[in-house]
LUMKE-516158 format. One record per residue (C-alpha): residue number from 1; residue in one letter; x, y, z. Coordinates in nm, 2 decimals. Layout:
<pts>
PT    i  aa      px      py      pz
PT  NUM   A       X       Y       Z
...
</pts>
This chain:
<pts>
PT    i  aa      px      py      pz
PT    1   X   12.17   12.07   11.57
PT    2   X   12.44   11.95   11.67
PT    3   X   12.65   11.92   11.36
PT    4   X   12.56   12.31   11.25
PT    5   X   12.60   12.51   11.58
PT    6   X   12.68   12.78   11.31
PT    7   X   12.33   12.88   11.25
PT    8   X   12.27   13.02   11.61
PT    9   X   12.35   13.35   11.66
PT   10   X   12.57   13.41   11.94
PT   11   X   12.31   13.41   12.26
PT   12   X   12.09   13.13   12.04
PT   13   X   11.82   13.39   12.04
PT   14   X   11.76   13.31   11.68
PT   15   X   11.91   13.05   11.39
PT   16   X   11.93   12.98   11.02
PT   17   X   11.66   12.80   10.86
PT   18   X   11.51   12.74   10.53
PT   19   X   11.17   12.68   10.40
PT   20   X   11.23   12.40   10.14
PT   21   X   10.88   12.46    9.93
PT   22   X   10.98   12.84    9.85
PT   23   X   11.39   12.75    9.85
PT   24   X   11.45   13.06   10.04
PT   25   X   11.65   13.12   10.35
PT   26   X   11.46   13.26   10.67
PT   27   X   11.58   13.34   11.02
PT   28   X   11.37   13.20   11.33
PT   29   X   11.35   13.33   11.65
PT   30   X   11.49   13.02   11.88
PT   31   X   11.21   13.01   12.10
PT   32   X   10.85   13.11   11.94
PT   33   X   10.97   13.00   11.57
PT   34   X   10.86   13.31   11.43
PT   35   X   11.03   13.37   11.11
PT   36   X   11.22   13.71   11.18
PT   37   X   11.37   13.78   10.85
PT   38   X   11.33   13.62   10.48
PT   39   X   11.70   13.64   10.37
PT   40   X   11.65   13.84   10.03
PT   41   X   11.84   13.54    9.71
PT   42   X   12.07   13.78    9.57
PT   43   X   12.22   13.70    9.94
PT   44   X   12.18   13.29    9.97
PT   45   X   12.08   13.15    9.68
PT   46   X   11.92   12.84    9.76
PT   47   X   11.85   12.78    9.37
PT   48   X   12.23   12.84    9.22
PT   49   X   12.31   12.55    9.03
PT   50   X   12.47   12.28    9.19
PT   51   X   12.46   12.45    9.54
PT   52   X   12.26   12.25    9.85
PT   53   X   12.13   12.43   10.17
PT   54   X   12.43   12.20   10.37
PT   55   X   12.67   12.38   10.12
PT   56   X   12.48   12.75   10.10
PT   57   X   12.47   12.72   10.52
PT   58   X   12.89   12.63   10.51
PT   59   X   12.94   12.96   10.44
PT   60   X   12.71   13.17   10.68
PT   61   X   12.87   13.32   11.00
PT   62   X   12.68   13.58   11.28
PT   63   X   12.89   13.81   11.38
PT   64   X   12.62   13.98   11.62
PT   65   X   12.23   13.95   11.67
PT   66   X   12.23   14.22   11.43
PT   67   X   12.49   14.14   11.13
PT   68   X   12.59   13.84   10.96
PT   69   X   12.88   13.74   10.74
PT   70   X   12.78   13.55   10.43
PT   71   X   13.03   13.41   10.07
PT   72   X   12.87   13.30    9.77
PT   73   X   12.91   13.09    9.53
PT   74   X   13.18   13.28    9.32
PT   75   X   13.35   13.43    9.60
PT   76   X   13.19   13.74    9.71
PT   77   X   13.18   13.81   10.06
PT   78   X   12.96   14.02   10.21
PT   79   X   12.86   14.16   10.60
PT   80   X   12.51   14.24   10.61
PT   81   X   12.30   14.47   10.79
PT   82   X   11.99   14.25   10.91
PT   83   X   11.78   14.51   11.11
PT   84   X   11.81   14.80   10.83
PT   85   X   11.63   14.58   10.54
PT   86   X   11.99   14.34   10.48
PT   87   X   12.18   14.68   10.37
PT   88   X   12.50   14.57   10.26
PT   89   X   12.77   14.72   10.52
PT   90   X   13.09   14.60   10.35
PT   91   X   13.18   14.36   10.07
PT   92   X   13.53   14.18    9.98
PT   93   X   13.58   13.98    9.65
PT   94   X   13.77   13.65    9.83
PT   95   X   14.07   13.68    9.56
PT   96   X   14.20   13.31    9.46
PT   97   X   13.85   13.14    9.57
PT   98   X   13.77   12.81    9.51
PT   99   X   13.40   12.68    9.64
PT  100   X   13.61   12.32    9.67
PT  101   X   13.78   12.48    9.93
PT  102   X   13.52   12.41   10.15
PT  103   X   13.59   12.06   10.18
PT  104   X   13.78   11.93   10.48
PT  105   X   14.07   11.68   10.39
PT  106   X   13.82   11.37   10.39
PT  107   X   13.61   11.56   10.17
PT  108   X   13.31   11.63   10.34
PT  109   X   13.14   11.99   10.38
PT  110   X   13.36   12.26   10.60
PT  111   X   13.25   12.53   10.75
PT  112   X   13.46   12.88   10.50
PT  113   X   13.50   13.05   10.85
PT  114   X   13.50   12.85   11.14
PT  115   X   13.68   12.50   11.00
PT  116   X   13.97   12.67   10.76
PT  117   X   14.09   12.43   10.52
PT  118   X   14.40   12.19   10.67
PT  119   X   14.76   12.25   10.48
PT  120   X   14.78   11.97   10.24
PT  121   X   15.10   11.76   10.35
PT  122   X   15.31   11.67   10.03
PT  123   X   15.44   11.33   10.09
PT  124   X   15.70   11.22    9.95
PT  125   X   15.97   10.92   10.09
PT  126   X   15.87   11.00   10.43
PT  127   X   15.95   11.39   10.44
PT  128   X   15.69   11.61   10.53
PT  129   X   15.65   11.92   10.34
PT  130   X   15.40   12.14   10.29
PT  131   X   15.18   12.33    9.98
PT  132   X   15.33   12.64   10.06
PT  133   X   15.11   12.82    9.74
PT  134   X   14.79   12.68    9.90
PT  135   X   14.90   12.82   10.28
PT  136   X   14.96   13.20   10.09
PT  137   X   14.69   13.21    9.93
PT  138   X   14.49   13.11   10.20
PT  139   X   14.67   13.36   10.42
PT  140   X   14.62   13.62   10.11
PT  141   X   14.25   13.55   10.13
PT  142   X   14.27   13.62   10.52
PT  143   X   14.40   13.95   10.50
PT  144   X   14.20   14.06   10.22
PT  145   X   13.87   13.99   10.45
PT  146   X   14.05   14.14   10.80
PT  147   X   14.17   14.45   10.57
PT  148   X   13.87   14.52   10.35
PT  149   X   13.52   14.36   10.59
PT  150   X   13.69   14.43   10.93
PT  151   X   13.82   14.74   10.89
PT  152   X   14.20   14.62   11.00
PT  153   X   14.45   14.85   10.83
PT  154   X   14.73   14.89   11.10
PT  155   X   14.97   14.66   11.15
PT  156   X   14.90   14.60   11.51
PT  157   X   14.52   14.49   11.42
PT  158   X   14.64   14.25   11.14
PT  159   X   14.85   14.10   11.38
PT  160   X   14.65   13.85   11.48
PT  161   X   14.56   13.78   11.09
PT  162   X   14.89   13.74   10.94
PT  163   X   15.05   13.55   11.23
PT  164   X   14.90   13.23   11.33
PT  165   X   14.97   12.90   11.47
PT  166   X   14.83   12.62   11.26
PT  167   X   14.79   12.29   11.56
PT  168   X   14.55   12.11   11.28
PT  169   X   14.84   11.95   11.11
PT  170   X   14.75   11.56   11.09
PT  171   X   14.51   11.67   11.40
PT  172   X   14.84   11.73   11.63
PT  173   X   15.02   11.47   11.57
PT  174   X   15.29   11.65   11.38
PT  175   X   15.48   11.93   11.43
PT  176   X   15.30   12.28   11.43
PT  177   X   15.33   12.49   11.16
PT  178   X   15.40   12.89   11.21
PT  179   X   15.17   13.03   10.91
PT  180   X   15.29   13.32   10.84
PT  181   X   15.25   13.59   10.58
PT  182   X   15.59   13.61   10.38
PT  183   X   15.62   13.95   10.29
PT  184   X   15.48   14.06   10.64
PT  185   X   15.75   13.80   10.81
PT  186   X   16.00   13.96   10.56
PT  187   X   15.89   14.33   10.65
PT  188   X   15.92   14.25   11.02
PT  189   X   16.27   14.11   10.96
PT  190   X   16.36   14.40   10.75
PT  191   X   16.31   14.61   11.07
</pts>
């Protein structure tokens, strides 16, 4: 439990599970155990190819007792609807996605939405750099969810998305890294 807080919803009233005989997703109620919901495949996929329930999970996020926030295998994400029968309530196609982004930089399972992937350092005699096509597209992939899922299509709401502060770099022992979008940092400029 400890190691997937993700799969409570936000007051723990209910959490992620999976019956392993059917390979099917459910959702419990915290408390009785009931099964609330059977989460329909063409949502999770327990039996994709290559995919495990640790993997499947990784990419599951509430976003209310009501809706969830769920990316597949090739990159499709969709925000789901659970009290009207899982009706899908928007949809983004993650542009640039790679499932092995969902590693963290030791390699083990990440969480897509709540442990974003580190900036790979490039070293090379002693100077820190950084993957600067890995950081836009990961940016790109950002704004594409805020823009399209959330509904943010004004500048001031994308704010928050296209300017952010990375402190994960080499877990704060470097210097933080302004991650910002280009061509919104150029815009701004341009102003």
């Amino acid at each position: 439990m400890c190691d997937f807080p993700f799969i409570f919803s936000k007051d723990f009233s209910m959490y992620l599970d999976i019956d392993r005989k059917n390979k099917r997703f459910m959702i419990k109620d915290s408390f009785t155990q009931e099964i609330r919901y059977h989460i329909p495949e063409w949502l999770m996929d327990f039996s994709a190819e290559g995919e495990k329930f640790v993997s499947i999970a990784l990419k599951f996020m509430w976003i209310d007792n009501d809706t969830i926030k769920v990316v597949n295998s090739e990159g499709i994400e969709r925000l789901v609807d659970l009290k009207n029968n899982f009706k899908e309530i928007e949809f983004n196609k993650i542009p640039l996605f790679q499932n092995e982004w969902t590693l963290d930089s030791g390699g083990a399972p990440a969480h897509y939405y709540l442990d974003p992937p580190a900036p790979e350092p490039e070293i090379s005699f002693q100077n820190l750099t950084f993957n600067t096509l890995e950081r836009l597209k990961r940016k790109y992939q950002l704004y594409k969810s805020a823009y399209y899922l959330d509904k943010k299509t004004d500048a001031n709401s994308l704010y928050n998305v296209l300017h952010t502060v990375d402190f994960n770099v080499d877990s704060t022992r470097e210097r933080y890294v302004a991650d910002l979008s280009f061509t919104f940092l150029h815009w701004n400029l341009i102003e």
